[in-house]
C-alpha positions as CSV (number, residue, x, y, z in Angstrom):
1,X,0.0,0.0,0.0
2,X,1.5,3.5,-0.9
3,X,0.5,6.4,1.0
4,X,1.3,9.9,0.1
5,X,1.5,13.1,2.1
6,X,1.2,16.5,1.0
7,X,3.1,19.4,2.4
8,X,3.4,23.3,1.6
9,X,0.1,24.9,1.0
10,X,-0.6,27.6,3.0
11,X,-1.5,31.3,2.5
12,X,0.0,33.1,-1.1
13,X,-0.9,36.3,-2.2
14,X,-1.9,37.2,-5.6
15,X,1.6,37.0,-8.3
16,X,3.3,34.8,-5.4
17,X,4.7,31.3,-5.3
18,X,4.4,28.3,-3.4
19,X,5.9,24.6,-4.0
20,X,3.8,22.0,-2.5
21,X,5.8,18.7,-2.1
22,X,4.5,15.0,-2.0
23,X,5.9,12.2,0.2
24,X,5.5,8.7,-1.0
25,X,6.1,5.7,1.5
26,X,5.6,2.2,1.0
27,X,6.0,-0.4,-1.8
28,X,6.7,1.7,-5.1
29,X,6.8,0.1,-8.8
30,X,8.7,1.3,-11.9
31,X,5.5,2.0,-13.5
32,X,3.9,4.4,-11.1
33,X,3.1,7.7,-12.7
34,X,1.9,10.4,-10.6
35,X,0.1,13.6,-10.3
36,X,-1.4,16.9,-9.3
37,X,-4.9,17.3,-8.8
38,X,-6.7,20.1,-7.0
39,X,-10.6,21.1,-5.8
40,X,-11.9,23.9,-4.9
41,X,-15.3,23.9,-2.8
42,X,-18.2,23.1,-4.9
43,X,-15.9,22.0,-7.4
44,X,-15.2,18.8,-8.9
45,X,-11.3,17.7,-8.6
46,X,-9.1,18.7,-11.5
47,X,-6.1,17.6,-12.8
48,X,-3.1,20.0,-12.8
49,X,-0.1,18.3,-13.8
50,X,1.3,14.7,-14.0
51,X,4.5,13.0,-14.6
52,X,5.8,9.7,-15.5
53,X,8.1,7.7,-13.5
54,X,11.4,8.9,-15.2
55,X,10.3,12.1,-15.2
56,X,10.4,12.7,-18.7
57,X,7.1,13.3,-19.7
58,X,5.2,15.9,-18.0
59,X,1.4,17.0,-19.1
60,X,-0.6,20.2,-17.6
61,X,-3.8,21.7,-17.9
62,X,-4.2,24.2,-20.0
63,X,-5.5,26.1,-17.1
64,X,-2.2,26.7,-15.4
65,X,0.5,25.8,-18.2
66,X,3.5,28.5,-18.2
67,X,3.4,29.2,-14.5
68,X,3.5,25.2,-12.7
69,X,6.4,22.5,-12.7
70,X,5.8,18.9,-12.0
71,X,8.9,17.6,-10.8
72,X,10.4,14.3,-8.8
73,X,13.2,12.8,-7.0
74,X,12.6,9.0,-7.0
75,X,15.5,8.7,-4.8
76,X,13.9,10.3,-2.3
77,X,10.3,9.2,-3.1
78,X,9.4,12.9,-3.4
79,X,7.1,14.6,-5.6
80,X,7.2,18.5,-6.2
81,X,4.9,21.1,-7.6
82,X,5.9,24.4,-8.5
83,X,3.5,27.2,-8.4
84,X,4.4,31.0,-9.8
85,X,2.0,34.1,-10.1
86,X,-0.8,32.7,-8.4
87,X,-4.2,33.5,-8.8
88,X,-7.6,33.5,-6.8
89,X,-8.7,31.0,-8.9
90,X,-6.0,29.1,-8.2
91,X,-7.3,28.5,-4.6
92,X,-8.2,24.7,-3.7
93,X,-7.1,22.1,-2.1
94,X,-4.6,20.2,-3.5
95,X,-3.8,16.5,-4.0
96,X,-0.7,14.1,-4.8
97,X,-1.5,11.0,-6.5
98,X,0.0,7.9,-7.8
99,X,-0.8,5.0,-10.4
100,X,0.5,1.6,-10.9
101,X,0.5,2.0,-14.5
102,X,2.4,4.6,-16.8
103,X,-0.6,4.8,-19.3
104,X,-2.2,7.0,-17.0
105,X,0.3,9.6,-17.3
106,X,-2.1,10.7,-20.6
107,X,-5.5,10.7,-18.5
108,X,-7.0,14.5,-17.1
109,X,-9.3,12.0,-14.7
110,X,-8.9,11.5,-11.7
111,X,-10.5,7.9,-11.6
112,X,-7.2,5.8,-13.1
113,X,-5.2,7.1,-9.9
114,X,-4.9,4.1,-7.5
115,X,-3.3,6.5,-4.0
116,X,-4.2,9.5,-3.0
117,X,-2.6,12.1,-0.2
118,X,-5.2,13.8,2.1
119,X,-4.5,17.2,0.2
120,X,-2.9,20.6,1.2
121,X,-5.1,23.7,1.5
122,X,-3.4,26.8,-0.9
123,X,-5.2,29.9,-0.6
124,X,-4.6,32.7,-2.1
125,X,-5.0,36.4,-0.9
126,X,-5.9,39.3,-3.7
């Protein structure tokens, strides 16, 4: 069983930054792909970002392409996403999550993720 904790949310103000980190523990595979999803209240989860296991493909929404970086250390079972000039809308809670199969670095769903973190609140002040 993996389990994954997210860290580094908190309080941004409009144009700022923020890098939220991912901790993975637990039995990991070669094929795990992960990603970035986030929900705001009311809101269904979206994706923002994923990654494959080398790290050499990386997809993002469209939404927040130009100002996020998915990154990771598999060394240090450590996921990373980078955040610049953030907006109001960019407000949600955010989630870390991880596959067992590299196809799903191509999916914008959230239903082919098999772990999920407990999220990390980012809000962001205007």
């Amino acid at each position: 069983q993996v389990q994954l904790v997210e860290s580094g949310g908190g309080l941004v103000q409009a144009g700022g930054s923020v890098t939220l980190s991912c901790a993975a523990s637990g039995p990991t595979s070669s094929d795990y792909a992960m990603g970035w999803f986030r929900q705001a209240p009311g809101k269904e989860r979206e994706f923002v970002a994923s990654i494959s296991w080398h790290g050499s493909t990386t997809r993002y929404a469209d939404s927040v392409k130009g100002r996020v970086t998915i990154s990771r250390d598999n060394a240090k079972k450590m996921m990373y996403l980078q955040m610049n000039d953030l907006q109001p809308e960019d407000a949600a809670v955010y989630f870390c999550a991880a596959a067992t199969t590299s196809a799903v670095i191509f999916s914008t769903t959230p239903d082919p993720y098999d772990y999920w973190g407990q999220g990390t609140q980012v809000t962001v002040s205007s």
